[in-house]
C-alpha positions as CSV (number, residue, x, y, z in Angstrom):
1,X,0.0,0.0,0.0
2,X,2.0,3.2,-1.2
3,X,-0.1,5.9,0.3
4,X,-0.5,5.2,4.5
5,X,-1.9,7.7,6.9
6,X,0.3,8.9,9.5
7,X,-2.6,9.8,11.7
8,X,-6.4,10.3,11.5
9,X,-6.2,13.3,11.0
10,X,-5.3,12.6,7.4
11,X,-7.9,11.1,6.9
12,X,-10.6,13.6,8.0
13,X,-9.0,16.6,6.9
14,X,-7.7,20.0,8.5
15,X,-8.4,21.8,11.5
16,X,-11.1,24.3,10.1
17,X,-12.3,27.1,11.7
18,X,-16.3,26.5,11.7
19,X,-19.1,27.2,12.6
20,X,-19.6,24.5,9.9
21,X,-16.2,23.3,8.4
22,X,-17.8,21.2,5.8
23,X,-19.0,24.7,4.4
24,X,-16.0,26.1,5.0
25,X,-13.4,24.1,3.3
26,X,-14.6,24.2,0.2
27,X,-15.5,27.7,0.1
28,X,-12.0,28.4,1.2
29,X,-10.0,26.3,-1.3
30,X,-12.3,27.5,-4.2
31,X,-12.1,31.0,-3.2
32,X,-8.0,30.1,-3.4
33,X,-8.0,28.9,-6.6
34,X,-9.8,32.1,-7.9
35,X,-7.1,34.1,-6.3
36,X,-4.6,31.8,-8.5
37,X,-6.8,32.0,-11.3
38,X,-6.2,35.6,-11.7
39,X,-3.4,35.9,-10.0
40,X,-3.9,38.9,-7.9
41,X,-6.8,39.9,-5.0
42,X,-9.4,41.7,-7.2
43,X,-11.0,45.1,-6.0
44,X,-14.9,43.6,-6.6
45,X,-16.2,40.2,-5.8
46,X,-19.5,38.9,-6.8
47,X,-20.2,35.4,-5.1
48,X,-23.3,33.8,-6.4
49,X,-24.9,30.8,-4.7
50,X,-26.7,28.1,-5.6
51,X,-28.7,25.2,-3.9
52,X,-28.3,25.1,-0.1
53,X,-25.5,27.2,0.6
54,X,-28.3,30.5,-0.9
55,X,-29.3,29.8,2.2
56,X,-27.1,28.6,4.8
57,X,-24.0,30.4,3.7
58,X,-24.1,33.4,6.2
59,X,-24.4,30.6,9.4
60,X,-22.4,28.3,8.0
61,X,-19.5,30.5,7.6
62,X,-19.2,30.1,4.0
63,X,-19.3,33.8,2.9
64,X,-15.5,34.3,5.1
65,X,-14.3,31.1,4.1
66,X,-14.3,32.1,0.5
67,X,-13.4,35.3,0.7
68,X,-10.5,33.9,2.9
69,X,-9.0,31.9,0.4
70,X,-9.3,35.0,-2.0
71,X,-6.7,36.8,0.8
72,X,-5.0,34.1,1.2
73,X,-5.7,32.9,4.6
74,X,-5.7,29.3,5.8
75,X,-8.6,27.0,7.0
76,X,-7.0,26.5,10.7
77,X,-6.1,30.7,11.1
78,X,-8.1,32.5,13.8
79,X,-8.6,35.4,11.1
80,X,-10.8,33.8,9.1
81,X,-14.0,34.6,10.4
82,X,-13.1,38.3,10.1
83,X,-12.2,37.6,6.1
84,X,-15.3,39.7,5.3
85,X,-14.2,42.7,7.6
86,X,-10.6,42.2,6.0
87,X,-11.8,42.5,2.9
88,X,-13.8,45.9,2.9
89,X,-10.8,47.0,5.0
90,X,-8.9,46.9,2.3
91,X,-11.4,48.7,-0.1
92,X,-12.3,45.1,-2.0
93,X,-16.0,45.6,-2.8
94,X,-18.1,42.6,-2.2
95,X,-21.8,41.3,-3.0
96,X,-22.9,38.2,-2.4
97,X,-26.1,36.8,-4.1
């Protein structure tokens, strides 16, 4: 078996900062590879959801954890549920729909 686990922790993932880490983790990772995709923090973000997180986003934590990854923070840092604060801070107009 070439891949083991060194601890279980592999196996279920990262330390996220919740309230909901299931939202959070993927928010945070796709708002990442956005941030890579254009390859700079942009100035206005428009976030549309679909399906559940419409309407679960805001208690679930997934409006920071995407605009986390957009500024680069990491699932398990202690900023991250100030990643909306952060953003207008620095000017970065945001709507979420």
């Amino acid at each position: 078996m070439a891949n083991t686990f060194r601890s279980v922790f592999d196996i279920i993932g990262p330390i996220m900062v919740g309230p909901s880490s299931s939202h959070t983790a993927g928010a945070l990772a796709l708002g990442k590879a956005a941030a890579q995709l254009f390859g700079m923090i942009p100035k206005k973000i428009t976030i549309h959801y679909y399906e559940s997180f419409a309407d679960t986003h805001l208690g679930h934590g997934t409006d920071f954890a995407i605009l986390g990854g957009i500024l680069g923070l990491n699932a398990d840092d202690p900023m991250l549920p100030k990643a909306v604060e952060m953003a207008a801070s620095q000017q970065i107009a945001v709507s979420f729909f």
